[in-house]
N, C-alpha and C positions, 0 to 999 in steps of 0.2 A: 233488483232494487230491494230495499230495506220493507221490510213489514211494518206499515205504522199503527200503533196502537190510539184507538178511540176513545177520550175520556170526556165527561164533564167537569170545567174548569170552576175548579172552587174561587175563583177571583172573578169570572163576570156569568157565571152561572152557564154558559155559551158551549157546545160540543166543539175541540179541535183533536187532532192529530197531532200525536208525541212525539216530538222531535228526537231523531235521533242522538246519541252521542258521539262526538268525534272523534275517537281514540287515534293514537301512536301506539303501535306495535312496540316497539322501542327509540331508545334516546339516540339523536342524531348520532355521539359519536360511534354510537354500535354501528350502525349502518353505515357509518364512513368505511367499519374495518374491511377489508379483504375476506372472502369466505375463508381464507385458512387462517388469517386473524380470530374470527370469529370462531373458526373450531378448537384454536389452539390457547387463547388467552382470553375466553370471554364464555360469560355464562349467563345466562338467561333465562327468563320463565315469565309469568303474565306478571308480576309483580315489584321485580327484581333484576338487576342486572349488574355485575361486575366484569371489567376489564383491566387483565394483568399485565400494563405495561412493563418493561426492564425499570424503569427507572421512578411511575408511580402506579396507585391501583387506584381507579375512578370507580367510584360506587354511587348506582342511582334509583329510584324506588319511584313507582307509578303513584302515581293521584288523579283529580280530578278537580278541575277550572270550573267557577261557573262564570258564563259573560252574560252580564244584566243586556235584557231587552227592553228596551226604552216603553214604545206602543204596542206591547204583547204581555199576557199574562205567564209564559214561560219563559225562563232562560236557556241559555246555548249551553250545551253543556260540552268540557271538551275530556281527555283523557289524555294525558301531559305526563314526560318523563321529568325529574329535577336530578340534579347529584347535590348528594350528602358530605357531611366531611365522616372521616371514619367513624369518629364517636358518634357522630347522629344515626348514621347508617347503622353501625351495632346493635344504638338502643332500640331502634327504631326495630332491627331485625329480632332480637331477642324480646321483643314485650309481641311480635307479629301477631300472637296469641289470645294475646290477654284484652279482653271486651274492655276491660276499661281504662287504658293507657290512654291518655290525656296529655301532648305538652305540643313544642312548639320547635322547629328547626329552623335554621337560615338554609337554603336552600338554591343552587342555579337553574333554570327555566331550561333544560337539552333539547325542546324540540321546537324547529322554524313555521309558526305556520303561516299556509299558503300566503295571506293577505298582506301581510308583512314582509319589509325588510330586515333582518338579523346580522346584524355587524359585532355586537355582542351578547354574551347572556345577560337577560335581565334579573337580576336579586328577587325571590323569595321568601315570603314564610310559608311556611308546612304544617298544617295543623293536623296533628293527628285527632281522628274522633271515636267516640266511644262506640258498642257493635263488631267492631273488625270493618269498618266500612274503610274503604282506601282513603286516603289522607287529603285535606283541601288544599291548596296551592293558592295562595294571594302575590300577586306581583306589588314590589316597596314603590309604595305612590311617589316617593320622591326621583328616581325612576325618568327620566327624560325618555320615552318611546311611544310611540303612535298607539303600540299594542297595550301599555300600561294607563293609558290616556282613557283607549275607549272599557278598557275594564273599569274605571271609574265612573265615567261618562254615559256610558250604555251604548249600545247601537242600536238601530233600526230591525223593524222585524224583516223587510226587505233585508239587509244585510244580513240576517241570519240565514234566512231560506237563500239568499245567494252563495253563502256559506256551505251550507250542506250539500245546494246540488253542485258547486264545483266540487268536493269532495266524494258525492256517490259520482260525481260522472268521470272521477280520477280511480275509483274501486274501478270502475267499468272495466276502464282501458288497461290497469295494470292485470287482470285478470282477461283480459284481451290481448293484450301484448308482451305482457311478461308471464306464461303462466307459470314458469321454471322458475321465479323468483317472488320470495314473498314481499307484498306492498308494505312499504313504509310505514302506511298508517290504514283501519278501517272503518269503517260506521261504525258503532257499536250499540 
């Protein structure tokens, strides 16, 4: 299980326990591909990920979701693939660098999580922020999806902590049951 760190909460003065982060390893279509997919037309890294179809190249770049909690002073926090169009992913790749690159991409949502059903990508923006800190990810409130609903709306701190332990109890088993394959997604 995850190590949680102890803080005192500047919003009710009250000691809790740091929720973890949700992360995706990578964007769902990576892990659709075949491991010789994967060895032969895709490239990856904690940040970064392309894949060299014959006929296109998908390019997608990590960030970070945050989901408001309703009756909690911390939010959920998650670690979310999107894909870029070439030109965002360029600029995006070429300023990687630079503390203070500031601007804004449309961006698609790659990865399904658990509580949801995904029938399609939800729309995107990307803000990139100053530091080198990975980029925020806002799902387009116009947007018809349960998942873009409660990022507006908030959810319950019970639904968060429901949140986290079906994901560390999904770390568990893929580290129990798969250990020759890496998980989809991990605490972080």
């Amino acid at each position: 299980m995850t190590e949680q760190i102890k803080y005192t909460c500047s919003c009710c003065g009250q000691e809790h326990y740091e929720w973890p982060a949700l992360t995706f390893k990578s964007p769902d279509n990576y892990d659709s591909l075949s491991q010789t997919d994967k060895e032969t037309i895709a490239e990856i890294d904690s940040d970064f990920c392309i894949v060299n179809h014959p006929d296109q190249t998908d390019k997608y770049i990590r960030g970070t979701l945050k989901q408001k909690v309703n009756d909690h002073c911390e939010d959920l926090e998650y670690g979310l693939w999107v894909s870029l169009s070439e030109k965002s992913f360029d600029d995006y790749s070429d300023n990687y660098n630079n503390e203070n690159h500031e601007t804004t991409y449309f961006g698609w949502l790659c990865n399904d999580i658990p509580e949801y059903e995904f029938n399609a990508s939800i729309p995107t923006t990307v803000f990139t922020r100053t530091g080198n800190q990975r980029p925020e990810i806002v799902p387009h409130k116009d947007f018809d999806h349960p998942f873009v609903k409660d990022y507006y709306d908030g959810i319950s701190k019970h639904e968060a902590e429901k949140r986290i332990k079906t994901m560390v109890n999904k770390v568990g088993q893929n580290d129990t049951l798969k250990q020759d394959k890496k998980p989809w997604w991990k605490i972080w």
